[in-house]
N, C-alpha and C positions, 0 to 999 in steps of 0.2 A: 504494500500500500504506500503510494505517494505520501511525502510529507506536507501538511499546507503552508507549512511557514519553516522558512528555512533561518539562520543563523544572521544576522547584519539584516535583514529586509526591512528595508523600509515601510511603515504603517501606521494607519491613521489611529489615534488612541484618544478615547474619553476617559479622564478620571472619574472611580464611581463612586470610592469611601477608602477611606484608609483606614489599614489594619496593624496591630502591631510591627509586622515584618516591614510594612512600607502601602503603596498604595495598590487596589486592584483598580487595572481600567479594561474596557473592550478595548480588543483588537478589530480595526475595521468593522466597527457595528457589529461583528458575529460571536466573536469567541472571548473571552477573558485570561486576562494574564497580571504580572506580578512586577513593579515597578522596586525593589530593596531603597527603603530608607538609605543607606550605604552610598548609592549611585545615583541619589537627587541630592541634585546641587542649586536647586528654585522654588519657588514656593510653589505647593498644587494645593487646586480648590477640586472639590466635586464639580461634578458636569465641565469643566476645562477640558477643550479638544486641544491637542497639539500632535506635532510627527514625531514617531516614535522607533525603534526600533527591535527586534526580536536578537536576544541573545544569546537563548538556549531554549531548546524545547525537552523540557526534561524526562524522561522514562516512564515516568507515570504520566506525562503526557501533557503536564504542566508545563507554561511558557512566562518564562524568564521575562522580564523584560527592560530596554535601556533607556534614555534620552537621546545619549549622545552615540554617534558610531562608530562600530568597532573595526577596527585595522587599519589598513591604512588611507583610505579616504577620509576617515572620522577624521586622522591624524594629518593630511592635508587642509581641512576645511579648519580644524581648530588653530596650525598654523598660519595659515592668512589670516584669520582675525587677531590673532598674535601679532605678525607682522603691521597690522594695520593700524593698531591700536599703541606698537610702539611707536611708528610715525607721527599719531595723532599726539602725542606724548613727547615732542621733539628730537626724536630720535634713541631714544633713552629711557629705558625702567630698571627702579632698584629692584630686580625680582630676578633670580636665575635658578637654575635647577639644583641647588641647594637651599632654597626658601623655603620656609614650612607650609606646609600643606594648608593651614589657616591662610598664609597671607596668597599664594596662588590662589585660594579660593575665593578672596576678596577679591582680587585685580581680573578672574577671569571663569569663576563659577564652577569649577571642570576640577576635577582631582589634582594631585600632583602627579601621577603617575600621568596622565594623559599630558598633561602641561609639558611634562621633558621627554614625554614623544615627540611633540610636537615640535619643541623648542628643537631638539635632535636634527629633527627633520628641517628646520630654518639653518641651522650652524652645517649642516651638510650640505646643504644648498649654497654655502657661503652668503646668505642674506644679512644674518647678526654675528657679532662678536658675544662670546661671553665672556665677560670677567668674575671675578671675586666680589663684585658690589651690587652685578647687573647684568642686563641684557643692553645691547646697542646695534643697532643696525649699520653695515658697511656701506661706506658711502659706496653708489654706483659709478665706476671709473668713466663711463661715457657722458655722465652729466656734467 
């Protein structure tokens, strides 16, 4: 039997009530799954529609579920707003991937682990500099 929902897929989700573990919302108006307290990083109201994604569909058949997205797309997309945001910032944030997880979550709502993916994925690109104090974007040699 085909799975209906596969792992990272994108989906339409309502928040319905939160439960101790975290929130339950439908999946695309049909099915119900499971948001972890752990992996909200915003506030959720009942009946709040937002996109959502599937992160596990687990054995007993229960589905996991995320905000943000997992591998490397997620980690593209949360890079640019990174980058974007250190621009708007003049080129420069004290925040690097030795920050505490509190203050990444202030500057950018997302875990620390997803933040120095992301951040990873910008110094690989040779976009920013990291130092000891911060992040900085490299100036680009053709402007």
């Amino acid at each position: 039997m085909k799975e209906k929902y596969k792992a990272g897929q994108k989906v339409d989700l309502e928040i319905l009530r939160e439960t101790d573990l975290g929130f339950v919302a439908t999946i695309n108006d049909e099915d119900e799954g499971l948001l972890y307290h752990e992996e909200i990083f915003e506030r959720l109201e009942p009946r709040q529609k937002l996109p959502g994604y599937i992160k596990k569909v687990r054995d007993d058949k229960a589905i996991d579920l995320i905000l943000q997205n997992l591998g490397y797309l997620g980690t593209k997309e949360l890079a640019e707003e990174i980058y974007q945001y250190i621009k708007q910032e003049g080129g420069y944030i004290p925040v690097n991937a030795k920050s505490s997880a509190k203050e990444v979550h202030y500057h950018f709502l997302v875990s620390r682990n997803k933040f120095k993916m992301a951040l990873g994925y910008l110094y690989k690109n040779r976009l920013v500099e990291i130092t000891d104090k911060g992040t900085q974007i490299i100036p680009d040699k053709n402007t």
